[in-house]
Structures are given as structure tokens and as C-alpha cells.
Biopython code that builds the backbone (N, CA, C, O; Angstrom):
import numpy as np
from Bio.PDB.StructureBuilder import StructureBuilder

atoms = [
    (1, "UNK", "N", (18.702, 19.176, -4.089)),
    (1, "UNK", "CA", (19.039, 18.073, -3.214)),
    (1, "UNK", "C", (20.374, 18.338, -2.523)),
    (1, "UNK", "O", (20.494, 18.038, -1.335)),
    (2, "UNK", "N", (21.628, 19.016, -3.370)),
    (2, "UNK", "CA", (22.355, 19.357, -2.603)),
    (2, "UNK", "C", (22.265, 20.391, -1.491)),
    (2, "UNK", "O", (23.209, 20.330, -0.703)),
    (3, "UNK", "N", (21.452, 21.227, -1.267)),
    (3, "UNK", "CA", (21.193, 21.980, -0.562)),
    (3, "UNK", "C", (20.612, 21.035, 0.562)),
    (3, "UNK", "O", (21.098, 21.429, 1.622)),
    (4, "UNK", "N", (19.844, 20.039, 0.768)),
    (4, "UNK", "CA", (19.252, 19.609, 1.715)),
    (4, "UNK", "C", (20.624, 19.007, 2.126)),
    (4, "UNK", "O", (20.933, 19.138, 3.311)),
    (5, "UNK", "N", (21.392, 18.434, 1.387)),
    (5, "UNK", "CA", (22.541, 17.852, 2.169)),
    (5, "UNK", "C", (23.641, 18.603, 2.892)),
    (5, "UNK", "O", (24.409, 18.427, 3.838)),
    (6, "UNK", "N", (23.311, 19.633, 1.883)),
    (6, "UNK", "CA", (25.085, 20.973, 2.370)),
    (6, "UNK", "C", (24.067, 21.436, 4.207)),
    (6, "UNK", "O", (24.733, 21.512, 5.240)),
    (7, "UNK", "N", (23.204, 21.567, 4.219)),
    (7, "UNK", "CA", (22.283, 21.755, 5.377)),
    (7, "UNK", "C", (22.225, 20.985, 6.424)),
    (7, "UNK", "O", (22.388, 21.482, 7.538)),
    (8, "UNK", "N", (21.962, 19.507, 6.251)),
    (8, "UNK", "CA", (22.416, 18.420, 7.075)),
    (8, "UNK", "C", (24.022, 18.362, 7.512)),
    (8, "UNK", "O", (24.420, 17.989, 8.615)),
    (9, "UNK", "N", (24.847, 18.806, 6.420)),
    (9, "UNK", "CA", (26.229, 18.666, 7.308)),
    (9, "UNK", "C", (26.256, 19.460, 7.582)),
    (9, "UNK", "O", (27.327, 19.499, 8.188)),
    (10, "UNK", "N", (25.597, 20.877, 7.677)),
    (10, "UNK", "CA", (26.217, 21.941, 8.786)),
    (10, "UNK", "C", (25.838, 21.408, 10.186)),
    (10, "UNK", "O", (26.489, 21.380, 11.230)),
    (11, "UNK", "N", (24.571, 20.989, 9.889)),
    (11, "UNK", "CA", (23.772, 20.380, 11.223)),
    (11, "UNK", "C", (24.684, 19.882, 11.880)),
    (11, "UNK", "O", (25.249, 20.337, 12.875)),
    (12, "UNK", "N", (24.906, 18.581, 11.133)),
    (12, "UNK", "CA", (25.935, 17.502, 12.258)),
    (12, "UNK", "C", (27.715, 18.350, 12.159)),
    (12, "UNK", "O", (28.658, 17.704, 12.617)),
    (13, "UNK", "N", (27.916, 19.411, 11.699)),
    (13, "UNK", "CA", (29.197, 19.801, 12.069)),
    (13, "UNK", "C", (29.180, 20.470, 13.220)),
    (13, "UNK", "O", (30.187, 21.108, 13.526)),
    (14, "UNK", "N", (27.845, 20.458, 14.237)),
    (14, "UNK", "CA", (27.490, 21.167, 15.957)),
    (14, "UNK", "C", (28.014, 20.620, 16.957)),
    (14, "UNK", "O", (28.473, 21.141, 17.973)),
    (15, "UNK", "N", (27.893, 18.842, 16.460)),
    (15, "UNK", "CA", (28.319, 18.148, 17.305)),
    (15, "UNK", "C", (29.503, 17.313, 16.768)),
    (15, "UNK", "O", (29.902, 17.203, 15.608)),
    (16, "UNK", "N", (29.956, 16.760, 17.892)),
    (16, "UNK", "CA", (31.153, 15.619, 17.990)),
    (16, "UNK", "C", (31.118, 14.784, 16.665)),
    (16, "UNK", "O", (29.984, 14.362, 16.435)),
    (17, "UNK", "N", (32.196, 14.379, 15.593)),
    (17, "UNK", "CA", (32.180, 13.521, 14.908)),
    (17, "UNK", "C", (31.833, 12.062, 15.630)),
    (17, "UNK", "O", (31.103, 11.264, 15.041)),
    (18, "UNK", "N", (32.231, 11.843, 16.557)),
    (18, "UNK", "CA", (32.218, 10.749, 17.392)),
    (18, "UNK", "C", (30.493, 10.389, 17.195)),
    (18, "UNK", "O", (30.187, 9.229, 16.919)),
    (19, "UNK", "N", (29.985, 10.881, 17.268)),
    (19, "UNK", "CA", (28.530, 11.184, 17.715)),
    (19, "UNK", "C", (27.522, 11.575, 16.463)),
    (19, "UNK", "O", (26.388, 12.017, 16.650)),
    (20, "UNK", "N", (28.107, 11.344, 15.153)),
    (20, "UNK", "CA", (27.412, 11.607, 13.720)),
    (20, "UNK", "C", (26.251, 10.584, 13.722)),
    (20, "UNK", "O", (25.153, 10.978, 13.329)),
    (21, "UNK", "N", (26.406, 9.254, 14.148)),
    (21, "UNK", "CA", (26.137, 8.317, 13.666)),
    (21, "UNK", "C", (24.649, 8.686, 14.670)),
    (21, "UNK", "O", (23.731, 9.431, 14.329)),
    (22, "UNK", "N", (24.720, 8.218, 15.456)),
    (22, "UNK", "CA", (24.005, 8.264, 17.049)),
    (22, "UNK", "C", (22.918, 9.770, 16.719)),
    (22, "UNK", "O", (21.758, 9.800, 17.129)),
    (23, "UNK", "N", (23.406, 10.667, 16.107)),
    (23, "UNK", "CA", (22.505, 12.007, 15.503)),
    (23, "UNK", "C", (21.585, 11.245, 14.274)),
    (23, "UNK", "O", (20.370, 11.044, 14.289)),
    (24, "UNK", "N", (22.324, 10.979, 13.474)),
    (24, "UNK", "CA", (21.655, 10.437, 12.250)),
    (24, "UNK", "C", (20.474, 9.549, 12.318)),
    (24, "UNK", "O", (19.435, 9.579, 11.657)),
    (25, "UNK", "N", (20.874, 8.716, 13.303)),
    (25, "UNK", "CA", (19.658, 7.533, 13.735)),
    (25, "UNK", "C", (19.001, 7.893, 14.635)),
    (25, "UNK", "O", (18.064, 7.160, 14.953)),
    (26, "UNK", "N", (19.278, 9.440, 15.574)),
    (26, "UNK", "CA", (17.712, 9.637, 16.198)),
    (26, "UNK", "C", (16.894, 10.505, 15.441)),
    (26, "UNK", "O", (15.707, 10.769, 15.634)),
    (27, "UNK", "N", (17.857, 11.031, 14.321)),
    (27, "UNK", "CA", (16.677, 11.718, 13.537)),
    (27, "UNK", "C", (16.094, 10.831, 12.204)),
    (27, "UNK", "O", (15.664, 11.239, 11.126)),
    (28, "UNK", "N", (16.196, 9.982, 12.527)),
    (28, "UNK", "CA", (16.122, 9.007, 11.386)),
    (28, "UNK", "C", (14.365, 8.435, 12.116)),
    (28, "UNK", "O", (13.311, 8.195, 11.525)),
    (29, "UNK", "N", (14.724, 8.388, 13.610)),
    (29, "UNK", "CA", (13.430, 7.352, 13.962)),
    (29, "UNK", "C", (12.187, 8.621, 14.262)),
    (29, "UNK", "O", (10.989, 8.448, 14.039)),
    (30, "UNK", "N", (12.688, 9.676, 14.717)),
    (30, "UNK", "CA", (11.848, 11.020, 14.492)),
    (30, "UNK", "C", (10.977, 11.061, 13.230)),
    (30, "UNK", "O", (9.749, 11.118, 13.169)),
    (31, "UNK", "N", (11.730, 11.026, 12.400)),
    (31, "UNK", "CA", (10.998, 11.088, 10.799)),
    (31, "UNK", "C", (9.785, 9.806, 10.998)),
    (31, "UNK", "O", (8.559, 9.909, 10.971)),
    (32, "UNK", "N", (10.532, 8.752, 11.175)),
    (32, "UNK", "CA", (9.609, 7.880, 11.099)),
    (32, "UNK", "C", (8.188, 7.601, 11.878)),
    (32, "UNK", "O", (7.165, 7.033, 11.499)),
    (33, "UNK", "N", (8.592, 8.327, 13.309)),
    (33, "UNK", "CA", (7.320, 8.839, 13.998)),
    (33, "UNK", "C", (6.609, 9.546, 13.945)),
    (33, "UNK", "O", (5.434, 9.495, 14.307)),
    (34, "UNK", "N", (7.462, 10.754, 13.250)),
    (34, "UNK", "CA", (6.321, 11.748, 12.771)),
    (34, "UNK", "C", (5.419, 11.031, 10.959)),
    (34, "UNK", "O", (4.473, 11.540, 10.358)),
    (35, "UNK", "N", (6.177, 9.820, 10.615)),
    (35, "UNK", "CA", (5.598, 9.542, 9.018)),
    (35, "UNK", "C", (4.208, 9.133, 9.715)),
    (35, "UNK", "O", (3.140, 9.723, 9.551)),
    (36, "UNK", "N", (4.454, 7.883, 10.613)),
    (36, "UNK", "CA", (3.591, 7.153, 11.195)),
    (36, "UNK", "C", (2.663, 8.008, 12.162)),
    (36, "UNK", "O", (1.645, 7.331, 12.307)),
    (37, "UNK", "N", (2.549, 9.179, 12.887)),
    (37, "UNK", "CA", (1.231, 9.693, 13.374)),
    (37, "UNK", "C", (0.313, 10.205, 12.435)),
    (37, "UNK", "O", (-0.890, 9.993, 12.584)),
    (38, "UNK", "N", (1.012, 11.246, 10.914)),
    (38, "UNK", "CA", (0.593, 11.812, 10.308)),
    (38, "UNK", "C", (-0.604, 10.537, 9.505)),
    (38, "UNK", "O", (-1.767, 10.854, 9.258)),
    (39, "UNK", "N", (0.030, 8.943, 9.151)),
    (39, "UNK", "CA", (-0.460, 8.443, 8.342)),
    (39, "UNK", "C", (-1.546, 7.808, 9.360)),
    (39, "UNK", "O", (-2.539, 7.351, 8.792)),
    (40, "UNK", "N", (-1.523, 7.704, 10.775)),
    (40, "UNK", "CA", (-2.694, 7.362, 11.506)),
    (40, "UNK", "C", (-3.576, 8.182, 11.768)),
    (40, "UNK", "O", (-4.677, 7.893, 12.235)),
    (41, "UNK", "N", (-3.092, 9.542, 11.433)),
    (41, "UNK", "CA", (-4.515, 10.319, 11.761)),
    (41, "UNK", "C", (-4.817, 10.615, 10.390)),
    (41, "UNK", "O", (-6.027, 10.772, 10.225)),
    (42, "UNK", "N", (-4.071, 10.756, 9.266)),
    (42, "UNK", "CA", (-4.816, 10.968, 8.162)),
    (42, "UNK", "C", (-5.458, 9.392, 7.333)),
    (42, "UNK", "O", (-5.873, 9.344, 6.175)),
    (43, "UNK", "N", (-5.379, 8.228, 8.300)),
    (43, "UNK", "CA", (-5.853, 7.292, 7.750)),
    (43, "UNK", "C", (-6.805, 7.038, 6.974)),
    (43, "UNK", "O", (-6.641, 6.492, 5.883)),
    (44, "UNK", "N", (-8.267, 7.513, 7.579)),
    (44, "UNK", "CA", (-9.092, 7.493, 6.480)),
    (44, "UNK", "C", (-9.200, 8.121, 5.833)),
    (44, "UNK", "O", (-10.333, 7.855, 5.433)),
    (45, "UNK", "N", (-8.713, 9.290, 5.022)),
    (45, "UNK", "CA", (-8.493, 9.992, 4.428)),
    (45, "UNK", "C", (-7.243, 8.890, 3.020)),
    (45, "UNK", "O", (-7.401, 8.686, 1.816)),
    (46, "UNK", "N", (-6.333, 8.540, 3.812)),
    (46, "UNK", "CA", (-5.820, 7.733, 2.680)),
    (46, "UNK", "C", (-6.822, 6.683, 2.333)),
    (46, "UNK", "O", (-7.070, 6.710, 1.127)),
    (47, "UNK", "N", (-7.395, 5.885, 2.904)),
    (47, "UNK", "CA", (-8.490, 5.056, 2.449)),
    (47, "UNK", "C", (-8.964, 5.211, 1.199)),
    (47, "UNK", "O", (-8.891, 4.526, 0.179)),
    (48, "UNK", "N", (-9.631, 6.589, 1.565)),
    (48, "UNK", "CA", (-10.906, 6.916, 0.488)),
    (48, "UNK", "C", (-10.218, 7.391, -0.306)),
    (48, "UNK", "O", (-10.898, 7.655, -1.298)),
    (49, "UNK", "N", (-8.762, 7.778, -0.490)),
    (49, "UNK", "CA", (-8.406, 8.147, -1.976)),
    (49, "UNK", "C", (-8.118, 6.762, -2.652)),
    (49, "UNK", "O", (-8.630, 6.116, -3.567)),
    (50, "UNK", "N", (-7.183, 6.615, -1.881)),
    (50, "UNK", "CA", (-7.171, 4.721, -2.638)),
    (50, "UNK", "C", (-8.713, 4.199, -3.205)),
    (50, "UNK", "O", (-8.827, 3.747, -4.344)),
    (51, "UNK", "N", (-9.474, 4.276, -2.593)),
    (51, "UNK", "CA", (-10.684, 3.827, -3.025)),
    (51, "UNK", "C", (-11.161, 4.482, -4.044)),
    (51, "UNK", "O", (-11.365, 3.886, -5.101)),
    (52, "UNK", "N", (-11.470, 6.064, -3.882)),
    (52, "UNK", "CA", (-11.987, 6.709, -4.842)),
    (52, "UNK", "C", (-11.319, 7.559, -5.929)),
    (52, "UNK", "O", (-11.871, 8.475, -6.538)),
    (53, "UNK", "N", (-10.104, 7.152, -6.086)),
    (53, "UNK", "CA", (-9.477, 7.918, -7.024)),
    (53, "UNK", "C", (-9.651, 6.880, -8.301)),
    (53, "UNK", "O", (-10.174, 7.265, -9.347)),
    (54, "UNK", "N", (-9.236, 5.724, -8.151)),
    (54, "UNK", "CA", (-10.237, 5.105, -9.622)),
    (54, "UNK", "C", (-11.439, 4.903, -10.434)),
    (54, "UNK", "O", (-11.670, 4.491, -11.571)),
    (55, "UNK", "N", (-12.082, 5.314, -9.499)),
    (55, "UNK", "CA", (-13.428, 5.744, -9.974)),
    (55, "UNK", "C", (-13.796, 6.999, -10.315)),
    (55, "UNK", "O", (-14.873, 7.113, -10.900)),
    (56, "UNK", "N", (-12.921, 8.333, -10.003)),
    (56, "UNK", "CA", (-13.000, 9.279, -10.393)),
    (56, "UNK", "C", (-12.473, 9.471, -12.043)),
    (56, "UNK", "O", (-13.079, 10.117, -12.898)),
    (57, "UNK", "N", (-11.180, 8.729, -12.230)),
    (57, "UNK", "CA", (-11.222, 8.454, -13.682)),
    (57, "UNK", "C", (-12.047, 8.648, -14.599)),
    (57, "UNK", "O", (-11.802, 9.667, -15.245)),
    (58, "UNK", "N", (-13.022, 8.021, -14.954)),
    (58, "UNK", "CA", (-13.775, 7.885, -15.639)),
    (58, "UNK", "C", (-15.124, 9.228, -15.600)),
    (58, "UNK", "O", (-15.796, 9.504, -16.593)),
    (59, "UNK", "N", (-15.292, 9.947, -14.168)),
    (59, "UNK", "CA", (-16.246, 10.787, -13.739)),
    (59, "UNK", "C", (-14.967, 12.058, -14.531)),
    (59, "UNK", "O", (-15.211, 12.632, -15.593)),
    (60, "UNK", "N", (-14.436, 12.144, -14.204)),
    (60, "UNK", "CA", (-13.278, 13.321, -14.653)),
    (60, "UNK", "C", (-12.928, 13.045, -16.192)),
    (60, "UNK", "O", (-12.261, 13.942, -16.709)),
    (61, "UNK", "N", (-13.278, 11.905, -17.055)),
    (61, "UNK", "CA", (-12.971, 11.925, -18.261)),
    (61, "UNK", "C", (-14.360, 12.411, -18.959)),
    (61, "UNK", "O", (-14.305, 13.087, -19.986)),
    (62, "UNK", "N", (-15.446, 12.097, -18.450)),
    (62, "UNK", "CA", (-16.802, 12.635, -19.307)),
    (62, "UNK", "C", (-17.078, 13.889, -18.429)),
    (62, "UNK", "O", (-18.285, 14.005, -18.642)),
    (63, "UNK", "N", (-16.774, 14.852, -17.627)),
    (63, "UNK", "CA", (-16.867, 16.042, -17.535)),
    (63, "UNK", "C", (-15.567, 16.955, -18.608)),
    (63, "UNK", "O", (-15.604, 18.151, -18.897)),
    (64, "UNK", "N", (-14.653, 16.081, -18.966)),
    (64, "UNK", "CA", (-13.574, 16.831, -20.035)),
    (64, "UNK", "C", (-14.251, 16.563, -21.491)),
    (64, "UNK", "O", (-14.080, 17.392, -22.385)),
    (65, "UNK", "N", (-15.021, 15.392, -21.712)),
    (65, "UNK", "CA", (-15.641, 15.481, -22.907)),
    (65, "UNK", "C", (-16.896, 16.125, -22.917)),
    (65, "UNK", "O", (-17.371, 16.431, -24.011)),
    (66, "UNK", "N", (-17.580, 16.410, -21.764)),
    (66, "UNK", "CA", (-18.574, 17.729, -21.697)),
    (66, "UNK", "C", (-18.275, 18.371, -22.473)),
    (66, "UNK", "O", (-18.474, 18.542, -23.676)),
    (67, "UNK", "N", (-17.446, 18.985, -21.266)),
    (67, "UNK", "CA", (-16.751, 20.744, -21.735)),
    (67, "UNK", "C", (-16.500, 20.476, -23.004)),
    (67, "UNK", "O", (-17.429, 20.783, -23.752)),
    (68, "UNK", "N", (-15.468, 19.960, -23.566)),
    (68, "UNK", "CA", (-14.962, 19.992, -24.711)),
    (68, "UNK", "C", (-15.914, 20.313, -26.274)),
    (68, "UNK", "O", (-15.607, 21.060, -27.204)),
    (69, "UNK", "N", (-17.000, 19.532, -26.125)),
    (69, "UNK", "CA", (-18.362, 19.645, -26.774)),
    (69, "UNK", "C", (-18.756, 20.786, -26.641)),
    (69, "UNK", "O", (-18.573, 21.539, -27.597)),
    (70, "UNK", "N", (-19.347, 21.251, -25.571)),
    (70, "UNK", "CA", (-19.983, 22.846, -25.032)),
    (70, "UNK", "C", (-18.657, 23.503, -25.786)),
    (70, "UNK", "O", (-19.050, 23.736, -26.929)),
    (71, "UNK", "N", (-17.338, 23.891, -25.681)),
    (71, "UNK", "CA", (-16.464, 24.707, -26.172)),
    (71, "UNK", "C", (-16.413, 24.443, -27.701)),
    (71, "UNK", "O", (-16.097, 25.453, -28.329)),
    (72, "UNK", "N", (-16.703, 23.061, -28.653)),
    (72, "UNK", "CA", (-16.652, 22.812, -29.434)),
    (72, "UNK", "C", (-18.096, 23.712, -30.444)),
    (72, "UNK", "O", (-18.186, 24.414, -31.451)),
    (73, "UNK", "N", (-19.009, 23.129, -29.395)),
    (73, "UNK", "CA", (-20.536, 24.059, -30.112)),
    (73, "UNK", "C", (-19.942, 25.563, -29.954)),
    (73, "UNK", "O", (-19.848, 26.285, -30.946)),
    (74, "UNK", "N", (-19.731, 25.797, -29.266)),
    (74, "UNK", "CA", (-19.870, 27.725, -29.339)),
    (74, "UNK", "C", (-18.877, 28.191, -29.825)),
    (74, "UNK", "O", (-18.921, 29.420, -29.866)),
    (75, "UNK", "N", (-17.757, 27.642, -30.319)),
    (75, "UNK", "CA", (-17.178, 28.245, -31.499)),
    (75, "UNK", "C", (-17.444, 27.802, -32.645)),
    (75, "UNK", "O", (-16.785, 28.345, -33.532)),
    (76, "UNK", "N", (-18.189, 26.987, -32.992)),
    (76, "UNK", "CA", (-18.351, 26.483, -34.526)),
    (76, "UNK", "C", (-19.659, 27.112, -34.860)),
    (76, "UNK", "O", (-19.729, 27.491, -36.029)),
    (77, "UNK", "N", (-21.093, 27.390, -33.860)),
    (77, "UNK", "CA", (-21.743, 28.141, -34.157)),
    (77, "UNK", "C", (-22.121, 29.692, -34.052)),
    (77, "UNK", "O", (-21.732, 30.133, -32.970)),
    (78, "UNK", "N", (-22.518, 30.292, -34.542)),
    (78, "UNK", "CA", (-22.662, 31.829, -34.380)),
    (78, "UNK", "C", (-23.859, 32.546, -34.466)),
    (78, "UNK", "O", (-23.859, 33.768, -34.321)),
]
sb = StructureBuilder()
sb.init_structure("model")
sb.init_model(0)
sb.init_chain("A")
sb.init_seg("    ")
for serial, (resi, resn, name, xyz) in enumerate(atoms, 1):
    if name == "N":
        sb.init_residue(resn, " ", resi, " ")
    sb.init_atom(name, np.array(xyz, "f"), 0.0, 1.0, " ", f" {name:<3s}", serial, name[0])
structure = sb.get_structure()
């Protein structure tokens, strides 16, 4: 984390102290435009995890007690 910061102040040591602030807050609303296209085009995509990641729970807990069985039989028998 310090590295992301020692990085940011080299950044703003390019320009005018006068002018830190005025840098900070256009890259501040940048971020936020780029958060907001990424989350409108990957929208439905967030959807369906929200949706289907709790239901995978349970699909992902009886494929681990599969396996576990299958690995359990073939080392206990010979």
C-alpha cells in the first residue's frame, strides 16, 4: 500500500502544489467513471452471480462429498 502511495506522490510532485487538490478530484471522478461503465456493461453478469452463487453452495458441497466418498472407497478397498 505504501508503494501505491510513494507512486501517487511522485505523480502529483509533476505538477503545481497549488493544483494537488484539483489533480486528486479529477482522478478521483475518472475512477468513478471507469467503476460505473465497467459495472454497466458487466451488469448482468453481476446479476447472475448474486443470484447464482447461493445456490451453488449446496451444488458445490455434494460434488465435495462425492469425491470425498469415491477417494474414501479406493483407498480403503483393494
Amino acid at each position: 500500500m505504501d508503494q501505491i502511495f510513494s507512486i501517487y506522490n511522485q505523480f502529483l510532485s509533476y505538477f503545481p502544489s497549488s493544483i494537488h487538490g484539483i489533480i486528486s478530484l479529477a482522478l478521483a471522478v475518472l475512477i468513478v467513471i471507469g467503476i460505473f461503465k465497467v459495472i454497466k456493461r458487466q451488469f448482468i453478469y453481476i446479476i447472475l452471480l448474486v443470484a447464482l452463487l447461493p445456490a451453488s453452495v449446496p451444488i458445490l458441497k455434494n460434488i465435495w462429498d462425492s469425491l470425498s466418498h469415491i477417494i474414501k472407497f479406493l483407498l480403503t478397498n483393494k
